[in-house]
C-alpha positions in Angstrom: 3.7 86.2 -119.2 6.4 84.6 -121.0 7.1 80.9 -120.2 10.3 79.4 -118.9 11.9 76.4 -119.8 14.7 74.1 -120.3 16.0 70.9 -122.1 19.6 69.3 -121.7 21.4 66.0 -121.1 24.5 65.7 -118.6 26.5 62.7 -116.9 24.4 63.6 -114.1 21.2 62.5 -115.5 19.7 59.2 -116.1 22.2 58.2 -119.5 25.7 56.4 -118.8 29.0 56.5 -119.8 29.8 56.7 -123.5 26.2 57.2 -124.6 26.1 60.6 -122.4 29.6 61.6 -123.8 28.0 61.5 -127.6 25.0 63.1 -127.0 26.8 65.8 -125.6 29.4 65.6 -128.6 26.8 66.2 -130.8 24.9 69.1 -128.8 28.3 71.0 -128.7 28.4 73.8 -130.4 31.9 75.1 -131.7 32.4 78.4 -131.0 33.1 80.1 -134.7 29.9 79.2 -135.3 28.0 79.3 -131.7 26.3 82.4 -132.5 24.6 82.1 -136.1 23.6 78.2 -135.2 21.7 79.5 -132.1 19.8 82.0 -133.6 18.7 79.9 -136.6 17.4 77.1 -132.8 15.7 80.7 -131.5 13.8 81.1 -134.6 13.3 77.4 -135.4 12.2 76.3 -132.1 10.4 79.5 -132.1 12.0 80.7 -128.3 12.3 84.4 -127.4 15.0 84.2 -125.5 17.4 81.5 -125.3 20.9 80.6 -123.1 23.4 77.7 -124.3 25.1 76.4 -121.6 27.7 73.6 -122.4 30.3 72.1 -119.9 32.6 69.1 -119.5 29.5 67.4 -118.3 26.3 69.2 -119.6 24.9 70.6 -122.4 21.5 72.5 -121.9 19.3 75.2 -123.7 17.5 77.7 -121.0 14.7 79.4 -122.7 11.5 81.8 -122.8 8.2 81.8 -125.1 5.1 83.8 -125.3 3.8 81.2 -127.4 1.8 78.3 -126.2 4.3 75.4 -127.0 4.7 72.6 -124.8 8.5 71.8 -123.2 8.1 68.7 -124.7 7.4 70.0 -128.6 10.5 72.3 -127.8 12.2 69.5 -126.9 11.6 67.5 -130.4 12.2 70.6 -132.5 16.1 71.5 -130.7 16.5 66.9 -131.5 15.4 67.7 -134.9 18.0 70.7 -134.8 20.7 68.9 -134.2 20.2 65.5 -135.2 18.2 65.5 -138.5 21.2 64.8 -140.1 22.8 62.7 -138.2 21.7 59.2 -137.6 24.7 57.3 -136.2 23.9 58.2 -132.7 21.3 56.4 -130.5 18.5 58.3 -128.6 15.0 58.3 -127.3 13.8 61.3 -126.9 13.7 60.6 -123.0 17.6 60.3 -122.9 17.0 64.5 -122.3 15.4 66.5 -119.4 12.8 68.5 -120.4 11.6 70.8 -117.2 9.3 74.1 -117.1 8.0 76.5 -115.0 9.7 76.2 -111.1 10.7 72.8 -112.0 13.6 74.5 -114.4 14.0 77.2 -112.1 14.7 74.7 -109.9 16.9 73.0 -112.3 19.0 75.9 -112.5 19.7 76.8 -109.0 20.3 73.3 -108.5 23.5 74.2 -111.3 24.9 77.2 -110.4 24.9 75.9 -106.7 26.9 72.8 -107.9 24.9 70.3 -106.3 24.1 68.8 -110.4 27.9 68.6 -111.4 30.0 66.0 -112.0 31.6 67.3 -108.8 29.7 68.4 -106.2 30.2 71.4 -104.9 32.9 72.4 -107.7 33.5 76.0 -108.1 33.4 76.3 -111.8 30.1 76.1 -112.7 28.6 79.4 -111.2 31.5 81.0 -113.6 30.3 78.8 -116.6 26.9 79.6 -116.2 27.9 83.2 -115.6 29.9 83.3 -119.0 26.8 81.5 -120.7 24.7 84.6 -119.8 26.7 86.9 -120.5 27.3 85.2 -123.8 23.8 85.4 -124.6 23.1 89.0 -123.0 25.6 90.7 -125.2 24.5 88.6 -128.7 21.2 90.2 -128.3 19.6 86.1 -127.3 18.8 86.6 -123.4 16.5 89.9 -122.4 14.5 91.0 -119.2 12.9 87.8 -118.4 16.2 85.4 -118.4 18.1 88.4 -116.9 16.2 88.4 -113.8 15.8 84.4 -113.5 19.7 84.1 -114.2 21.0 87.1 -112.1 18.6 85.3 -108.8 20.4 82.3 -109.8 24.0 83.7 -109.1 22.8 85.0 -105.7 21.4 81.4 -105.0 24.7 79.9 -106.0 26.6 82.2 -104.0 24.2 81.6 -100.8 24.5 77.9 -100.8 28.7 78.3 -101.1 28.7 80.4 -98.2 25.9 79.0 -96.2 27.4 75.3 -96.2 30.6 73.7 -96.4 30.6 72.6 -100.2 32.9 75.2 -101.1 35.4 74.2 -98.5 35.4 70.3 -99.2 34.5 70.3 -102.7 36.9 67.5 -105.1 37.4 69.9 -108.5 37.6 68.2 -112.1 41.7 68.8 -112.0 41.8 67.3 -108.5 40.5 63.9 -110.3 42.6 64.2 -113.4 45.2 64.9 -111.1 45.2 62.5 -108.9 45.8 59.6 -111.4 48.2 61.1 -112.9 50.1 61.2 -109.6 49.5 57.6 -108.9 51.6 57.3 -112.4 54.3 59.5 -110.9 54.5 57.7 -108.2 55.1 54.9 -109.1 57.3 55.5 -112.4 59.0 58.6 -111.3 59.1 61.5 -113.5 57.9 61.1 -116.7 57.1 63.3 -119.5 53.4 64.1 -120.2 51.7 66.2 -123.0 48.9 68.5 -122.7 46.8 69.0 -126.2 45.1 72.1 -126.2 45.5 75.7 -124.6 42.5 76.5 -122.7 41.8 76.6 -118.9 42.6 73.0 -118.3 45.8 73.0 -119.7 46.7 75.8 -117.2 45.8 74.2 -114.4 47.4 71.1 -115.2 51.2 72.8 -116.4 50.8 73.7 -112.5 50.1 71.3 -111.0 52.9 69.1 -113.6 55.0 72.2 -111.9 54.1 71.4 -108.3 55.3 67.9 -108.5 58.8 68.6 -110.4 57.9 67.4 -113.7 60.1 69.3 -116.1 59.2 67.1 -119.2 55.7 68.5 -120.5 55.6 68.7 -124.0 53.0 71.9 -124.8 50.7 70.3 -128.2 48.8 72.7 -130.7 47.3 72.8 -133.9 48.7 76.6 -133.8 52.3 76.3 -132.4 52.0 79.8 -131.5 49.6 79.1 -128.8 52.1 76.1 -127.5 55.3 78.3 -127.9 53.1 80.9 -124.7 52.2 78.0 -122.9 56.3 77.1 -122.7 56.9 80.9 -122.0 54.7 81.0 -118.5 55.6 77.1 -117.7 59.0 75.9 -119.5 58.8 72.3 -121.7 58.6 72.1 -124.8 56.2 73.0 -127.8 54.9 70.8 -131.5 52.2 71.2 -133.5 49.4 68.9 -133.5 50.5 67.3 -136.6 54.3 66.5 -135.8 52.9 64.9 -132.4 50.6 62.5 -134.3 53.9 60.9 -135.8 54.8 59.3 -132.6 58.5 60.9 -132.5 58.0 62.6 -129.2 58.1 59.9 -126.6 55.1 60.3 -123.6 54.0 58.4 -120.9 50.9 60.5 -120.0 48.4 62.2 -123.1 46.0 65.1 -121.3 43.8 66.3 -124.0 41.0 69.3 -124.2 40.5 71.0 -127.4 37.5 72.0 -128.7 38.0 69.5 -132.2 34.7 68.8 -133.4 36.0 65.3 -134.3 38.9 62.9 -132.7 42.7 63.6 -132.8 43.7 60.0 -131.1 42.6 57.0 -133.4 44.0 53.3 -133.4 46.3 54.8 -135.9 47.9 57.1 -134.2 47.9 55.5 -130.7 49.9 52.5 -132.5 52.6 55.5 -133.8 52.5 56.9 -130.2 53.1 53.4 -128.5 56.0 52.8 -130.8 58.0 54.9 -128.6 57.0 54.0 -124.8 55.6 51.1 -123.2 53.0 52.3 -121.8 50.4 54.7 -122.3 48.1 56.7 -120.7 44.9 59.1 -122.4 43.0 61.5 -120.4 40.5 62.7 -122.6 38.5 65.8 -121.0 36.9 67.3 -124.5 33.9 67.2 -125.4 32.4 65.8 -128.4 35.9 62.8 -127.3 39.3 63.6 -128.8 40.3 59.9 -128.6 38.6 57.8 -130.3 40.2 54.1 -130.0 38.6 51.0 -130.6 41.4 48.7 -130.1 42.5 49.3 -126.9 46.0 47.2 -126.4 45.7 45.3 -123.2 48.2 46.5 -120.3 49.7 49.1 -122.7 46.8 51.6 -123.2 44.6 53.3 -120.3 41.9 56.1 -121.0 40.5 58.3 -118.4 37.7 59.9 -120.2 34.3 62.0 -118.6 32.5 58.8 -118.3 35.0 57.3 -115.7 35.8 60.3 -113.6 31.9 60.4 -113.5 31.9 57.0 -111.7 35.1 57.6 -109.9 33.0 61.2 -108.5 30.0 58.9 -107.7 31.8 57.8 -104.1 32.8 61.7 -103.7 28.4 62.3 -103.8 27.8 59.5 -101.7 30.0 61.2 -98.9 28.4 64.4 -99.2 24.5 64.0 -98.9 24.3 66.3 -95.8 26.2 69.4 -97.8 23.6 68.7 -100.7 20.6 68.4 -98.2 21.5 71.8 -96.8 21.5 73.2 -99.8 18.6 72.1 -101.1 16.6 73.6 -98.0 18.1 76.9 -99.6 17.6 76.4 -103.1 13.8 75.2 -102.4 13.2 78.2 -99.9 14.8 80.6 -103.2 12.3 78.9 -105.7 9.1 79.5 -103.0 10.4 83.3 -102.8 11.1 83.6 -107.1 7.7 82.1 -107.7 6.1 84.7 -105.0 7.6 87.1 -106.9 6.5 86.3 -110.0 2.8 86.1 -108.8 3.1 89.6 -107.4 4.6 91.2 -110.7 1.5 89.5 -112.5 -0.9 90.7 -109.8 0.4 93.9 -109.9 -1.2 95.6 -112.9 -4.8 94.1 -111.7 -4.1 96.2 -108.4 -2.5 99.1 -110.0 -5.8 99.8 -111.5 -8.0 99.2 -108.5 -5.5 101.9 -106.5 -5.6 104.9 -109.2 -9.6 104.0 -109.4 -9.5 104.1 -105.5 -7.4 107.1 -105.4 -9.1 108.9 -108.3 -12.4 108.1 -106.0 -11.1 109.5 -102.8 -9.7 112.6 -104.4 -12.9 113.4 -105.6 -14.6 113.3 -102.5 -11.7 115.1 -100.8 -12.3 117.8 -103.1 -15.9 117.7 -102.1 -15.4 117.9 -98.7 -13.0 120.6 -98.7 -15.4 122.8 -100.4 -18.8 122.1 -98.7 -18.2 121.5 -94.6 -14.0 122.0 -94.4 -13.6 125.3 -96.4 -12.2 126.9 -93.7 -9.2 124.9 -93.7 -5.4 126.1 -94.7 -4.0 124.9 -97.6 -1.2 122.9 -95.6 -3.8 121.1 -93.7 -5.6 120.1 -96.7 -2.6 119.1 -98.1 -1.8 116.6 -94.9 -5.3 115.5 -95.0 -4.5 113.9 -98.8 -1.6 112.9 -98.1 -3.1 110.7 -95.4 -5.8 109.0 -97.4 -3.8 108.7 -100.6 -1.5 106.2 -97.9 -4.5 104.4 -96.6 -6.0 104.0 -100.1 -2.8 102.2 -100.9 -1.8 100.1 -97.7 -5.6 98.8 -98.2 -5.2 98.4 -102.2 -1.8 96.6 -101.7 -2.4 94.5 -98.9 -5.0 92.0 -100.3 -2.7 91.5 -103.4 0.2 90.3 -100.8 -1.8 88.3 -99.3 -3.3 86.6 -102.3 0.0 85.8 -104.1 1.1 84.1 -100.8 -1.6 82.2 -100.7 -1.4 81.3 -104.5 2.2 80.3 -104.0 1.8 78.7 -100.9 -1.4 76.7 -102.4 1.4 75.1 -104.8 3.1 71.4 -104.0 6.7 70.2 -105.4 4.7 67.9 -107.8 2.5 70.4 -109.5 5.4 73.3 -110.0 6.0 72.9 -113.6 2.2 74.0 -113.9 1.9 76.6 -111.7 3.5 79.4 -114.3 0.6 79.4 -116.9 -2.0 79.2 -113.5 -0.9 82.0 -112.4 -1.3 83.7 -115.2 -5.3 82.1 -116.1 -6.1 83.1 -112.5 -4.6 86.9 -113.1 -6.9 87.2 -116.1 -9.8 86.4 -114.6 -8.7 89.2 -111.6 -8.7 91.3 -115.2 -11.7 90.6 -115.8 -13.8 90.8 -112.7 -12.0 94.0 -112.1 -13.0 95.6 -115.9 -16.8 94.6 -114.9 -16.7 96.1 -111.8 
C-alpha cells in the first residue's frame, strides 16, 4: 500500500506575516511552467502521485509513494527543490508542515471544508482544491490512490457546508478587500481605483467598484487586450502595465493580483504614482508580492497585503469557534470511516483467499454428498442447496474481516494516526502469512 502524505506552509500555520508571504512566493509555481517543474519534484522527490495546490494563502504538495521514505526526507528533498538556488530567503525546515498517514488526510478535509483558510468557512477553497485535482488528474500526476482520497474530500467539504452554518456566515477574501476600500469611499467620495491583473479577483472587484457607483476604474494589463474585455463587461478605462508605471494616470486606490513572478510596485514607481495624488492606497493580493516598497512615505502610502487581512481575519476565527467545532466532529467521524475503509480494502485479499479456499472446500463435499446419500435429488434442488452454502461460506468468511478492521481502526488514538497507515499494512502481512501456512 502506497503511502499518503503532505508538506505545505500557509498564513494559517505557525509563520507570520511577511516571512509566510515569501515562502509562499517562492513555492509558487507559474503556470507556463507548472507542469514540466512538477514532474521533474515527482521524479526527484521520488513520489508516485503528486497534487500542487497553491492559493492566496497556501501552498502544499499532496502526495503518494510505495517507497519507504520518511514525510520528513520528502520534506527536505521539495526545500532542496525549490530553494537550492536561492538563498535570500530565511527558513528552518520547521517553518513547513509535514503530515502523513490520517494526520494529512486529516489535513485535507480540514481544507476543502474551510475551516484552515484565511477565511473560515470561505467558499473558494473546495473549487481550488477541486481545480488542483483535476489539474493533476488530466497531466497524468494524480492516479487511483489520490483519486479516491481527494474525491472523499469533496464529499467531506460539501457535508460540513451543509451540515453547519459556515457557509451562511462565512466573511470571503473580497468582503475584506472590500470593505477597506469602502471605508476609503466613504470618506473621500468617489474616487478612481485601478485593478492590475484579469483573473477572478479583478471580477469580483469591477462589481463590487459597480455596486457602489464608482465609474472611474482604470482596467491595468501587461496585454492591453485582456484590459480592453475587462472595460467591455464593466466600462472604465484600459493601459498597459507599462504606461501605468509612469504615474500619468491619477489613482487613489491600487488592487493588484497577477501572477508576476517578481514585483511591479517598487519605491520607484510608487514615488511616480504619488506625484499625481495625495494619497495612496496598495492592496496587494498576489502571490509571490507585486509591491515591493521599502520606503513607505508616512500618511501618504497604505498597503493591504495577505499578511494583514490575515490578522484582520484573526477576530472573524475567534467569533466562529462553535461552526469550526461542528465541523470538526464531522471531519474526524470522515477520517475514522476513510481509515476503516482502507483497512478493509487491505484485508480484503487475505479474506478473498480464505472464501474461494472455503468455497472450493464446500463445493467439494457438496459434490460428494450429492452422489453418495442425496442422489435422488432434482437438479433444481441441488442447485438451491449450493446456493445456500456458497452464502453461508461467505457471510462467515466476511464477517470476521469486518469485525477485525473495526477493531484495528477503533484500536487507533488521534496521537498515533500518522503511524497507523504502514500498521495496517505490517499487520495484513502477517494475516498473509499465517493464511499461506495454513
Amino acid at each position: 500500500m502506497s503511502n499518503f502524505g503532505v508538506i505545505g506552509v500557509g498564513l494559517c500555520s505557525q509563520l507570520q506575516g511577511n516571512q509566510a508571504v515569501e515562502l509562499l512566493g517562492q513555492l509558487t509555481i507559474e503556470r507556463e511552467a507548472r507542469l514540466e517543474q512538477l514532474q521533474k519534484l515527482a521524479k526527484m522527490a521520488g513520489l508516485d502521485e503528486l497534487i500542487y495546490l497553491a492559493t492566496c494563502n497556501r501552498v502544499e504538495f499532496y502526495f503518494t509513494t510505495v517507497n519507504p521514505i520518511s514525510v520528513t526526507e520528502i520534506r527536505n528533498r521539495i526545500l532542496d527543490f525549490f530553494f537550492n538556488n536561492n538563498s535570500d530567503i530565511s527558513f528552518t525546515p520547521n517553518d513547513f508542515y509535514a503530515k502523513s498517514g490520517l494526520d494529512a488526510v486529516d489535513h485535507l478535509y480540514s481544507v476543502a471544508s474551510a475551516i484552515e483558510s484565511l477565511v473560515i468557512g470561505e467558499a473558494q477553497i473546495l473549487g481550488q482544491v477541486k481545480d488542483a485535482f483535476f489539474y493533476a488528474s488530466e497531466n497524468g500526476l494524480a492516479g487511483n490512490r489520490l483519486s479516491g482520497i481527494f474525491q472523499h474530500a469533496f464529499r467531506v467539504g460539501k457535508k460540513v457546508r451543509t451540515e453547519t452554518e459556515m457557509g451562511c456566515r462565512a466573511v470571503s477574501m473580497v468582503s475584506l478587500v472590500t470593505s477597506r476600500i469602502e471605508e476609503v469611499i466613504d470618506t473621500e467620495g468617489s474616487v478612481p481605483v485601478a485593478l492590475v491583473g484579469a483573473g477572478e479577483m479583478t471580477h469580483k472587484l469591477a462589481k463590487f467598484l459597480k455596486g457602489k457607483s464608482i465609474n472611474d476604474i482604470l482596467f491595468v494589463n501587461r496585454t492591453v487586450v485582456k484590459a480592453e474585455r475587462l472595460v467591455e463587461q464593466y466600462g472604465g478605462r484600459a493601459v498597459s502595465l507599462e504606461q501605468f508605471q509612469t504615474g500619468s494616470d491619477p489613482v487613489r486606490v491600487i488592487c493588484t493580483a497577477t501572477a508576476s513572478a517578481t514585483p511591479i510596485f517598487t519605491d520607484e514607481i510608487a514615488a511616480r504614482l504619488l506625484i499625481n495624488t495625495e494619497k495612496l492606497l496598495f492592496v496587494d493580493l498576489a502571490v509571490p508580492c507585486d509591491v515591493n516598497i521599502e520606503n513607505v512615505v508616512e500618511n501618504r502610502l497604505e498597503i493591504v497585503n495577505i499578511a494583514t487581512l490575515k490578522k484582520i481575519s484573526e477576530q472573524n476565527r475567534r467569533q466562529r469557534f462553535r461552526d469550526v467545532d461542528k465541523a470538526r466532529n464531522i471531519i474526524s467521524a470522515e477520517v475514522d470511516r476513510y481509515h476503516y475503509r482502507m483497512i478493509e480494502e487491505e484485508l480484503r485479499p487475505v479474506f478473498n483467499l480464505s472464501f474461494q479456499q472455503a468455497k472450493d472446500y464446500a463445493g467439494k463435499g457438496l459434490d460428494r454428498l450429492f452422489d453418495r446419500r442425496l442422489s435422488h435429488l432434482a437438479d433444481n434442488d441441488r442447485a438451491e442447496i449450493a446456493r445456500m452454502v456458497n452464502k453461508l461460506v461467505s457471510y462467515t468468511t466476511f464477517l470476521p474481516a469486518k469485525a477485525l478492521a473495526n477493531r484495528m481502526s477503533t484500536q487507533v488514538g488521534d496521537d498515533t494516526r500518522a503511524a497507523t497507515m504502514p500498521e495496517t499494512s505490517r499487520q495484513t502481512a502477517d494475516l498473509m502469512a499465517l493464511r499461506k501456512g495454513a
